[in-house]
N, C-alpha and C positions, 0 to 999 in steps of 0.2 A: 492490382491490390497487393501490398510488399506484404512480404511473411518473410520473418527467419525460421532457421532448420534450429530445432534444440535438440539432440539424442533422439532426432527422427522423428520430432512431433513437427509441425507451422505454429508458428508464433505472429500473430498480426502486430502490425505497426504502423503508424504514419508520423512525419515529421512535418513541422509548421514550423516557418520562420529563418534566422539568420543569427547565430553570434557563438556566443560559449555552449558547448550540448549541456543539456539538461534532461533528464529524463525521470518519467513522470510514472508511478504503477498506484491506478487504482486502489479499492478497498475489496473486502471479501463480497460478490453477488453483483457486483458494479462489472465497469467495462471502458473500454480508453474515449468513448462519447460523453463519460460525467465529466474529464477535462474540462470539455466547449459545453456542458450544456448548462454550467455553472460559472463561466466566465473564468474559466483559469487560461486555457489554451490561447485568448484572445488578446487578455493580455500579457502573459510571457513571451508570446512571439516576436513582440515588438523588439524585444534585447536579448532573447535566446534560441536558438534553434532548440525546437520543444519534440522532444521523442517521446509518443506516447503510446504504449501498449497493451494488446487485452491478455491479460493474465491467465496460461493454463486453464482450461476450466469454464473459463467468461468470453464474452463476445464472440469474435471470427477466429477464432486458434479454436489448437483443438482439445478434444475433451476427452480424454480418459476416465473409465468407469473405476480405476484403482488406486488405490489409497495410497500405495507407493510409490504412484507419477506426481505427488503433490508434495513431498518433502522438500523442508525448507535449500538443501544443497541443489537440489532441484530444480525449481524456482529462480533463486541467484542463476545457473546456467541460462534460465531461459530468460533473463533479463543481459547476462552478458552475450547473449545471442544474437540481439538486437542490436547490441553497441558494435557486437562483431561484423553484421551484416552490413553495418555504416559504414565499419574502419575508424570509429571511435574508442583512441587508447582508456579517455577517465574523463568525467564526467560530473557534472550534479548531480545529487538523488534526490527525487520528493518522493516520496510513498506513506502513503494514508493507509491507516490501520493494517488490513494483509497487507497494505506494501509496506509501511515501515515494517512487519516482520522481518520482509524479504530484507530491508534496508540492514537490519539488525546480523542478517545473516551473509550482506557483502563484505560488511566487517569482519568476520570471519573468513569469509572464502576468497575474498578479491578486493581485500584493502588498497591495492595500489590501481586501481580501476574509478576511487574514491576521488572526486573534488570539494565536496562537501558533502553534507545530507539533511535532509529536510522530512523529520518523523512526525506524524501527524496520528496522535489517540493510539501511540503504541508505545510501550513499557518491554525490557529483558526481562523481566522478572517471569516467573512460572506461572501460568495460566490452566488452571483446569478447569475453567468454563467450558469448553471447548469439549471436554467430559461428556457433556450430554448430547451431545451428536452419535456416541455411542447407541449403535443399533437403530440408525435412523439414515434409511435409505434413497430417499430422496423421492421417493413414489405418491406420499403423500404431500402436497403443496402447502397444504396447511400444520402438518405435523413437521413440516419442516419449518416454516414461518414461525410457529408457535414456541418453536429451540431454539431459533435464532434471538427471539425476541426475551429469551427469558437469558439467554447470556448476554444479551446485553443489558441487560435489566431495565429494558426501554420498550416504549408500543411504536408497532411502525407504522405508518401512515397507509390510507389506501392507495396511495399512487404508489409508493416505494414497493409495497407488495403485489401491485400489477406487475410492476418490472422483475420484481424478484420471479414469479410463476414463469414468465418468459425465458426461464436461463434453463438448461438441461440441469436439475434439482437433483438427479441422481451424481452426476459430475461432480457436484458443488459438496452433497454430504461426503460422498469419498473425500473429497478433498476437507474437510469436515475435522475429518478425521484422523487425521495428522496430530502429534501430539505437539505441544508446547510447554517445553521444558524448560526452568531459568536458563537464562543465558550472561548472567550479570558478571560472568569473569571479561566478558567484552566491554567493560564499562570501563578499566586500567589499558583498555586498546583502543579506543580513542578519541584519541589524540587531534582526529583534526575538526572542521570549527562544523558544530551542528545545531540546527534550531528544530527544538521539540515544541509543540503545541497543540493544546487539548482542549475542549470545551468541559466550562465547571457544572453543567449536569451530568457527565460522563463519568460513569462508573469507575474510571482508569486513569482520572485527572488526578488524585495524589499520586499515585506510582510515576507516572509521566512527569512533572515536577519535581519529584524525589529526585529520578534519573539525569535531570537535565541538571541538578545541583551537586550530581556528581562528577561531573565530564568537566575537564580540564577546558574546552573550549565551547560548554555548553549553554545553550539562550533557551528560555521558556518565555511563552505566550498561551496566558490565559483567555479562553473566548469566555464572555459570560454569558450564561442563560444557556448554551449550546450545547443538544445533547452528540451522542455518536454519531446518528446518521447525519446529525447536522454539520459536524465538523467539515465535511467537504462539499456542502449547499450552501453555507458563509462566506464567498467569496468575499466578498468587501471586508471581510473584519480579517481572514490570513492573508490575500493577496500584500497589505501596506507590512507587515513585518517579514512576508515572506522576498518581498524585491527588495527593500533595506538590506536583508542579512547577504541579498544573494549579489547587491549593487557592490558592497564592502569584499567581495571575492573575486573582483573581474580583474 
């Protein structure tokens, strides 16, 4: 079972397939099995060698009880940790919600690591949703579900919250609790070609649209009827715009 080393943590991984790297980072509470278990991993593999990752916190890596192993420069390492442990110089990015964060925050830290990026239900803009995770330690399963569900401004379903209760909930609030601050002086950086999309029951679908109208090389797709947690259970409505944007970059 492959792990990269980040600043001394394991970082799980596994790779499927053959062509241009692409690499794939979950969403906040998920794990690198929602890839396959929603049909994305199946078929990117066919035209890309697919690096997929459990993010700090989630699945087989490991889990820190501290608020300061989850910052976004943080994060970025332990995704370039993974491209490290390949011998992968740059790469695609798709990252769905926390992973577009992180995607937001390559930009920043390891622009030239970039081949494209693929931001799925994530906006620069300041977020202080995220606010109410204040003081909320991950002990209770349901006082955790019940913050989650009220920043997104969405109800989750009973299967999603069986999975949610399975993840170390103390981990996840720490990481919670990370703040998010605008980050939209990265919107004049750039520069290279990136496809945003959001589903329009998503609380974050204008911000997301805004963003992608500003970027010099940017592509928006609107999912309809799609809330948050839906956005990455849609395969069939992201996978057709998401292999167009990424066929035009090979």
């Amino acid at each position: 079972m492959p792990f990269a080393l980040s600043d001394g943590r394991r970082i799980h991984y596994q790779v499927e397939g053959e062509g241009p790297p692409l690499l794939l980072h979950h969403g906040f509470t998920s794990s690198l099995e929602a890839w396959r278990f929603f049909g994305f991993a199946s078929a990117l593999r066919e035209r890309y060698q697919v690096i997929m990752f459990d993010a700090l916190g989630h699945g087989l890596s490991d889990k820190p009880h501290d608020t300061a192993a989850y910052s976004q420069p943080q994060r970025c390492r332990d995704a370039l940790a993974v491209l490290d442990a390949l011998g992968i110089a740059r790469a695609h990015f798709f990252g769905y919600s926390l992973g577009g964060w992180v995607g937001y925050g390559l930009v920043r830290h390891a622009p030239e690591r970039l081949a494209s990026l693929i931001l799925g239900a994530a906006h620069p803009y300041e977020d202080r949703s995220w606010d109410g995770f204040a003081g909320i330690d991950g002990r209770d399963p349901e006082q955790f579900i019940s913050t989650f569900e009220t920043l997104l401004n969405e109800a989750i379903s009973p299967q999603v919250k069986m999975l949610i209760r399975g993840n170390d909930l103390v981990a996840l609030a720490a990481a919670a609790q990370q703040p998010r601050p605008s980050q939209e002086d990265l919107l004049a950086r750039m520069a290279l070609p990136c496809l945003l999309f959001c589903g329009d029951a998503d609380a974050r679908h204008g911000a997301v649209q805004r963003t992608a109208a500003l970027l010099t090389q940017g592509e928006f797709v609107s999912l309809p009827g799609v809330t948050h947690f839906g956005g990455l259970m849609q395969s069939a409505l992201v996978l057709p715009p998401v292999m167009d944007f990424l066929a035009r970059r090979r």
